[in-house]
Biotite code that builds the C-alpha atoms (Angstrom):
import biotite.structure as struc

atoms = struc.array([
    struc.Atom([0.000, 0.000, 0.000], chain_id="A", res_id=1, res_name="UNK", atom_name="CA", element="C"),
    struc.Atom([1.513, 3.756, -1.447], chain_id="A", res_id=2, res_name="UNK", atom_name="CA", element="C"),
    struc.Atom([1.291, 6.335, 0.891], chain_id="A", res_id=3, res_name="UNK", atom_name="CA", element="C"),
    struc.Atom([0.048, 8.326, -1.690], chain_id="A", res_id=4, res_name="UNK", atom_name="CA", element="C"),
    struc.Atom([-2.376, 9.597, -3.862], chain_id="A", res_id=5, res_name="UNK", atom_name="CA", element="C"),
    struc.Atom([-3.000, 12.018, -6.701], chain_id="A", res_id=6, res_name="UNK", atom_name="CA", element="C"),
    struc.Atom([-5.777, 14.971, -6.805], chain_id="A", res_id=7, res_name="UNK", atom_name="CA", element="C"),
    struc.Atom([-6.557, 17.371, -9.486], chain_id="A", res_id=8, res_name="UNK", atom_name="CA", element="C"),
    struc.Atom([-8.702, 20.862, -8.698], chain_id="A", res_id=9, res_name="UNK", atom_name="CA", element="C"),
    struc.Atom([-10.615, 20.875, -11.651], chain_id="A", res_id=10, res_name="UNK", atom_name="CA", element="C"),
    struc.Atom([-11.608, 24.355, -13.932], chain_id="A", res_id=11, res_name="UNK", atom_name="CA", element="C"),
    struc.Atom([-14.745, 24.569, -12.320], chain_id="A", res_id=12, res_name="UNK", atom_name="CA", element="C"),
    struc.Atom([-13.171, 25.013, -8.939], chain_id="A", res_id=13, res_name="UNK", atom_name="CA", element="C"),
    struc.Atom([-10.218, 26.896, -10.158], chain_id="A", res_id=14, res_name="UNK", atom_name="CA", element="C"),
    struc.Atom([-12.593, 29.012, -12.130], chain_id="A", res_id=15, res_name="UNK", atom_name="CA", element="C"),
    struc.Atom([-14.412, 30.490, -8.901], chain_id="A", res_id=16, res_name="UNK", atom_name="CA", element="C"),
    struc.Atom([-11.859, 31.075, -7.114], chain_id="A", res_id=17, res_name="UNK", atom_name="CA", element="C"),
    struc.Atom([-11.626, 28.135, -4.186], chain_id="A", res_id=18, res_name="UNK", atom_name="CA", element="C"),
    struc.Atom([-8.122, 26.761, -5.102], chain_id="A", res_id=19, res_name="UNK", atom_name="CA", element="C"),
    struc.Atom([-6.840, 27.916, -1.683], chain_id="A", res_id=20, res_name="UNK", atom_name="CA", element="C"),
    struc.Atom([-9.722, 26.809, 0.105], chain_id="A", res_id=21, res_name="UNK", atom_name="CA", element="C"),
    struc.Atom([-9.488, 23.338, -1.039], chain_id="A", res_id=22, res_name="UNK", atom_name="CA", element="C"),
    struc.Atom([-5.657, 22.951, -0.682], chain_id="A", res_id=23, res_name="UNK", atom_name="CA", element="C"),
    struc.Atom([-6.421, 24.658, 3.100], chain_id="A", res_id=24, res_name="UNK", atom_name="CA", element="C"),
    struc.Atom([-8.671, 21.558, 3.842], chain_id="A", res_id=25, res_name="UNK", atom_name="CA", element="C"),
    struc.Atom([-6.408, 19.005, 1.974], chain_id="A", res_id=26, res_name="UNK", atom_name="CA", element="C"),
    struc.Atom([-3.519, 20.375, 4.229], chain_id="A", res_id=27, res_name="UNK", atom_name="CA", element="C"),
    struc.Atom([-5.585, 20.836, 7.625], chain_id="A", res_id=28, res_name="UNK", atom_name="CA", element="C"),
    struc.Atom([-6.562, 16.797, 6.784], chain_id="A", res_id=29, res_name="UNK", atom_name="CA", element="C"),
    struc.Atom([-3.186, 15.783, 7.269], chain_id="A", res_id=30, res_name="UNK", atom_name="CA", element="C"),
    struc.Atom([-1.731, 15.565, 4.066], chain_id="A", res_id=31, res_name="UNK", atom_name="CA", element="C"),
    struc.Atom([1.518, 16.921, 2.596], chain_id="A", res_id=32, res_name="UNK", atom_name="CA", element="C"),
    struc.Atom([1.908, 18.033, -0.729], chain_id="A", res_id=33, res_name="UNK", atom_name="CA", element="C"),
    struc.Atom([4.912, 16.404, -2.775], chain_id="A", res_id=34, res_name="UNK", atom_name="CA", element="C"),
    struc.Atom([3.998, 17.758, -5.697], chain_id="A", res_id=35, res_name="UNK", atom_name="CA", element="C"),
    struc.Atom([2.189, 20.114, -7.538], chain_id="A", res_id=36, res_name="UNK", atom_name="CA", element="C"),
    struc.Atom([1.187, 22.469, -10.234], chain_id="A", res_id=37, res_name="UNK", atom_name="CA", element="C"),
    struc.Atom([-0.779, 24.833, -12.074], chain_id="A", res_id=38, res_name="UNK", atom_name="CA", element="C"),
    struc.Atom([-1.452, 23.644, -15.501], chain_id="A", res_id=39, res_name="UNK", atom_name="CA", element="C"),
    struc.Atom([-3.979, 23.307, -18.098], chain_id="A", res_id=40, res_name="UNK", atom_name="CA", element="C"),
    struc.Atom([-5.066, 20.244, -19.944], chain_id="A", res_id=41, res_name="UNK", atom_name="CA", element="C"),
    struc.Atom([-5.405, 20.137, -24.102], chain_id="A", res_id=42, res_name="UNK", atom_name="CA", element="C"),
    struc.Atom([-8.428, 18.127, -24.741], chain_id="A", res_id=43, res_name="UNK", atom_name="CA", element="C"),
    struc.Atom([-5.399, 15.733, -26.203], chain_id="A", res_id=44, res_name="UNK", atom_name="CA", element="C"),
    struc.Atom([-4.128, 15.445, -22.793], chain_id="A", res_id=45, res_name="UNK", atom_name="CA", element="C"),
    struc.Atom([-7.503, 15.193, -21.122], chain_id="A", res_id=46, res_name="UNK", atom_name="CA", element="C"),
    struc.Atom([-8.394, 12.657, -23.515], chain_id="A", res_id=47, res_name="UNK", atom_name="CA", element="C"),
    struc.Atom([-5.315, 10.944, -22.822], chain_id="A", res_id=48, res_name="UNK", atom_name="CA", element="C"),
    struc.Atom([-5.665, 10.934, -18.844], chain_id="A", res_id=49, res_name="UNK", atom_name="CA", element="C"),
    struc.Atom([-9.388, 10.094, -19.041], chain_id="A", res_id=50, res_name="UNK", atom_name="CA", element="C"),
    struc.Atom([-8.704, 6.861, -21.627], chain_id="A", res_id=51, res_name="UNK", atom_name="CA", element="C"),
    struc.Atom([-10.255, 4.528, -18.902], chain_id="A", res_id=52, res_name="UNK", atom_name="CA", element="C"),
    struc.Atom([-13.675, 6.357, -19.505], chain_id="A", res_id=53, res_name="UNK", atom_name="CA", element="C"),
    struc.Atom([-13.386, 6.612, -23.562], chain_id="A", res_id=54, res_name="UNK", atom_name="CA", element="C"),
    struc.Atom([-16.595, 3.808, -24.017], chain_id="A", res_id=55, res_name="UNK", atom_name="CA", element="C"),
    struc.Atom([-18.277, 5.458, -21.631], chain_id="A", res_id=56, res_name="UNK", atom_name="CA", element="C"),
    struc.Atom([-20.911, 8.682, -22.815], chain_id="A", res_id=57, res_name="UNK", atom_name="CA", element="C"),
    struc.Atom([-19.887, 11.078, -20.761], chain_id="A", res_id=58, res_name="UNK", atom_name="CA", element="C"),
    struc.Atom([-16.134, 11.125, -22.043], chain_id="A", res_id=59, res_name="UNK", atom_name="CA", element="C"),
    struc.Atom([-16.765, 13.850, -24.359], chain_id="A", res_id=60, res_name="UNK", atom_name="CA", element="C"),
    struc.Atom([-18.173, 16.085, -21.923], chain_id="A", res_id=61, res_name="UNK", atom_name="CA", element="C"),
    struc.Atom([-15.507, 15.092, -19.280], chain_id="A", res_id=62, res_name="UNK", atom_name="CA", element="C"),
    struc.Atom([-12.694, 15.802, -22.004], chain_id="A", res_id=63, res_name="UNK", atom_name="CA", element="C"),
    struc.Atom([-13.777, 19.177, -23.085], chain_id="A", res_id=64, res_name="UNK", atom_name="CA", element="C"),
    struc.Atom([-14.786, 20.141, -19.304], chain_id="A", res_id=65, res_name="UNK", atom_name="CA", element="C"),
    struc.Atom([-11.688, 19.091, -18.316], chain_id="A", res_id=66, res_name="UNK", atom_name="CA", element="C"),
    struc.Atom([-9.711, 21.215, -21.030], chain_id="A", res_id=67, res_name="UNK", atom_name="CA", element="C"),
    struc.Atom([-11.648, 24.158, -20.465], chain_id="A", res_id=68, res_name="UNK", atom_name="CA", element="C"),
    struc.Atom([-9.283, 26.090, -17.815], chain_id="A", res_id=69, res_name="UNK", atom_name="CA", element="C"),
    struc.Atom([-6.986, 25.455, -15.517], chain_id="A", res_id=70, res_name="UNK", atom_name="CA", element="C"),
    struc.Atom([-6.261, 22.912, -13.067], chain_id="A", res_id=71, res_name="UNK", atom_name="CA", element="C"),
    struc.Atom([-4.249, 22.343, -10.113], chain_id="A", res_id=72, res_name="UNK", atom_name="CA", element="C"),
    struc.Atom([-2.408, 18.853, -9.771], chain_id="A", res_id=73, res_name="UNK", atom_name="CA", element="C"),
    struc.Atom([-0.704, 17.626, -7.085], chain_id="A", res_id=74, res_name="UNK", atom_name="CA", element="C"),
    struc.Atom([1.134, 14.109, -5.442], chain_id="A", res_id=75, res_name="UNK", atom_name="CA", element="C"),
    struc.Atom([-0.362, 14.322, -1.943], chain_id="A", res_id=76, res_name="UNK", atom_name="CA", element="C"),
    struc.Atom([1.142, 12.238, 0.903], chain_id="A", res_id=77, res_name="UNK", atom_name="CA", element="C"),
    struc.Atom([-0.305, 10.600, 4.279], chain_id="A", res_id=78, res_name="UNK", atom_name="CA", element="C"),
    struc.Atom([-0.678, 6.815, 5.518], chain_id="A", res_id=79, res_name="UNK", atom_name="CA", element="C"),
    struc.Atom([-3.621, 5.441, 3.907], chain_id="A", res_id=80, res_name="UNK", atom_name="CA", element="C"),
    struc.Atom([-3.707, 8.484, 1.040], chain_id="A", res_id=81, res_name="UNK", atom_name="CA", element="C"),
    struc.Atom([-5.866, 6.919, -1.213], chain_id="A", res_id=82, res_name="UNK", atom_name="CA", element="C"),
    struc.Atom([-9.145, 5.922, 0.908], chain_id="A", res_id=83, res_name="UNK", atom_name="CA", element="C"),
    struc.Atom([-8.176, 8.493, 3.332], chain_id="A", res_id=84, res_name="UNK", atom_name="CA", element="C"),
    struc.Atom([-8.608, 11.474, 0.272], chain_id="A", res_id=85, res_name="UNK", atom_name="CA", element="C"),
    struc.Atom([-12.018, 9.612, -1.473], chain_id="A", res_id=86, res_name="UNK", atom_name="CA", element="C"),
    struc.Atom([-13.007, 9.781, 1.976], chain_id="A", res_id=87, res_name="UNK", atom_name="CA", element="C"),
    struc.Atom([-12.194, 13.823, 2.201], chain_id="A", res_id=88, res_name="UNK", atom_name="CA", element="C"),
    struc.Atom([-12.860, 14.640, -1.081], chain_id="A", res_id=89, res_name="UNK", atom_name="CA", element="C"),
    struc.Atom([-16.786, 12.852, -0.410], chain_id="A", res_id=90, res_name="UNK", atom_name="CA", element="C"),
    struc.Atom([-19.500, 11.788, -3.215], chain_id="A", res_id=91, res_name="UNK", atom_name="CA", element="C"),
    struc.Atom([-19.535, 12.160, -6.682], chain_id="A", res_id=92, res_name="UNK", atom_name="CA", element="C"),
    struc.Atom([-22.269, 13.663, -6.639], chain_id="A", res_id=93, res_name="UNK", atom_name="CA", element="C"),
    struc.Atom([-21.871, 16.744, -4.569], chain_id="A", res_id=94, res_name="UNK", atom_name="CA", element="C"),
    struc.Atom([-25.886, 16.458, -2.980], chain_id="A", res_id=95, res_name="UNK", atom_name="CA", element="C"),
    struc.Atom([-25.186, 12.608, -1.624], chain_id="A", res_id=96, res_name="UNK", atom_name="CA", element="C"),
    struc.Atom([-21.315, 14.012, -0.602], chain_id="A", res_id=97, res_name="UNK", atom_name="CA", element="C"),
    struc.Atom([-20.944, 14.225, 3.417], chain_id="A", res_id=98, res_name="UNK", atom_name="CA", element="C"),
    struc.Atom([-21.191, 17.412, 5.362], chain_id="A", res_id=99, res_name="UNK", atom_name="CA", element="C"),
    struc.Atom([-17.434, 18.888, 5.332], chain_id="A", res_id=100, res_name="UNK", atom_name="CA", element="C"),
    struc.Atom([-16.059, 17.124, 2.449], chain_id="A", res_id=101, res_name="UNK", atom_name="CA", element="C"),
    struc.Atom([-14.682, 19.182, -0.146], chain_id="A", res_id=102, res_name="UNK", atom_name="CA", element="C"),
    struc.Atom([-17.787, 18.321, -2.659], chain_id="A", res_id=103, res_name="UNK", atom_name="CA", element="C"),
    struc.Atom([-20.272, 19.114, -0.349], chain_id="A", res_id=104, res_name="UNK", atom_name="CA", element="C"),
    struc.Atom([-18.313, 22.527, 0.131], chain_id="A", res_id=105, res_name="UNK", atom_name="CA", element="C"),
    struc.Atom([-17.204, 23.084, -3.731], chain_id="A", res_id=106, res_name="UNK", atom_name="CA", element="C"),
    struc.Atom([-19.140, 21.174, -6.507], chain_id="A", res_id=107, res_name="UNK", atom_name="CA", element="C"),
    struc.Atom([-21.908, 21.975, -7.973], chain_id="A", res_id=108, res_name="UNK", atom_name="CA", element="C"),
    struc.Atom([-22.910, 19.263, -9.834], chain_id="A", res_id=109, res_name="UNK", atom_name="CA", element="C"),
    struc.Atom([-21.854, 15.617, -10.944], chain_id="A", res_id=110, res_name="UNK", atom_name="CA", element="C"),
    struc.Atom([-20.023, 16.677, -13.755], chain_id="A", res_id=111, res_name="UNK", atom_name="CA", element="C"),
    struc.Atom([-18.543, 19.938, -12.325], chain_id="A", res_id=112, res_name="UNK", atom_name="CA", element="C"),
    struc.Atom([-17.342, 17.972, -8.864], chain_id="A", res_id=113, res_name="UNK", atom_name="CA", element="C"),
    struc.Atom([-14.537, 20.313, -7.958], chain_id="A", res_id=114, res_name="UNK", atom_name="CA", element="C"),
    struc.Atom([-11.858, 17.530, -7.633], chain_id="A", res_id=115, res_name="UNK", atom_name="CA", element="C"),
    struc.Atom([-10.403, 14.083, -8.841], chain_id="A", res_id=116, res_name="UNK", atom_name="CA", element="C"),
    struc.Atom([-8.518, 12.033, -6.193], chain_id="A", res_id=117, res_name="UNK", atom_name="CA", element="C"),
    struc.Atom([-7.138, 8.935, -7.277], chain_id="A", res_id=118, res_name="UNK", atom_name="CA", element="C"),
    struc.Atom([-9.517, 5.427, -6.659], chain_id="A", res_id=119, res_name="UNK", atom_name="CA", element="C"),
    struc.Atom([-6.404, 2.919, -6.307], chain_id="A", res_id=120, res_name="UNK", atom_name="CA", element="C"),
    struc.Atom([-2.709, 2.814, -5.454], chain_id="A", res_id=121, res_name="UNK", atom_name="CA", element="C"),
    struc.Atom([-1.803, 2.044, -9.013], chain_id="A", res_id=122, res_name="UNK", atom_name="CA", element="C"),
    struc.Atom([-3.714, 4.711, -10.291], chain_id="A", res_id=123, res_name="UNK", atom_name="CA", element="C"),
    struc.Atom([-2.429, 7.155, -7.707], chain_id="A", res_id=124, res_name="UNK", atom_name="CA", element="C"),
    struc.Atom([1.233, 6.163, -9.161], chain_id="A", res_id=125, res_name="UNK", atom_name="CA", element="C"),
    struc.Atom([0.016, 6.551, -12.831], chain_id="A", res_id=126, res_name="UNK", atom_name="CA", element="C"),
    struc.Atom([-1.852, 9.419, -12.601], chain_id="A", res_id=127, res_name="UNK", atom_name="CA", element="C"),
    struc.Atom([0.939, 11.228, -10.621], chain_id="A", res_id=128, res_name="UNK", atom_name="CA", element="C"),
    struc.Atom([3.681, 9.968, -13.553], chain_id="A", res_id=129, res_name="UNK", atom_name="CA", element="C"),
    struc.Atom([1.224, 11.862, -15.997], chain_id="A", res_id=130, res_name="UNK", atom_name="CA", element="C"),
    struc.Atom([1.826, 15.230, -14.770], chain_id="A", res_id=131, res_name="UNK", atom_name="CA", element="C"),
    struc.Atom([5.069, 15.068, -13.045], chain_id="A", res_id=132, res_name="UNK", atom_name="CA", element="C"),
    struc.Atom([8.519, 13.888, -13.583], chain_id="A", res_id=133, res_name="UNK", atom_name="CA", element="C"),
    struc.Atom([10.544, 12.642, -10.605], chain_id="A", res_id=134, res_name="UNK", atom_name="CA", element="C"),
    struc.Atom([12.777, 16.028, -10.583], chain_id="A", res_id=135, res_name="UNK", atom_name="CA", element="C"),
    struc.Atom([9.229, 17.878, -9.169], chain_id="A", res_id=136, res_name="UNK", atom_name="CA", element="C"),
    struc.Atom([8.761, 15.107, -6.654], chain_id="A", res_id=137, res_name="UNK", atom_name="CA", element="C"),
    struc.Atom([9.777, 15.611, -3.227], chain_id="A", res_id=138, res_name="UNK", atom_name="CA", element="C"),
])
């Protein structure tokens, strides 16, 4: 088991202005940032980070959404990162999303969810090789 785990604050988030808020809860939760960036996405790249979903009928949407402003990515670290950040980062969908979790506090919808956090080690490890290279690891 990694001790961490990947997030992205997506352009919907980044967009209103609650980058700082979200990193201030990510950071108050324990968790140390190894990495991280402001960057934005081509709908190339987005299509190329959201392969997994490419059968599914919402990868369209997702790729242009995701390529339509900037995003902050980061390697985040604490023991148990991955179920320990899908447990911060709440729901999906931000109206079933806990009280306190950054969804319930930032999304606005299913498809404008504020942030991605990683769903397994291995992806946590790919989806942090994506966007940085060792040298911007610490």
């Amino acid at each position: 088991m990694s001790n961490r785990t990947f997030t992205m604050i997506k352009p919907d988030a980044t967009s209103k202005g609650h980058t700082g808020a979200i990193l201030d809860q990510i950071i108050k939760a324990g968790f140390s940032i190894k990495a991280m960036k402001w960057t934005s996405l081509t709908n190339e790249k987005a299509g190329e980070f959201y392969a997994v979903h490419k059968e599914r009928p919402f990868y369209g949407e997702l790729v242009t959404f995701m390529s339509s402003g900037p995003i902050v990515a980061a390697i985040l670290e604490k023991e148990n990162a991955v179920a320990d950040f899908r447990k911060l980062i709440g729901a999906t969908n931000p109206a079933q999303a806990e009280e306190g979790t950054i969804r319930k506090n930032f999304a606005a919808s299913v498809g404008e969810n504020a942030v991605h956090g990683s769903d397994s080690d291995e992806n946590a490890a790919i989806e942090g090789n994506f966007f940085f290279s060792n040298l911007e690891r610490f």
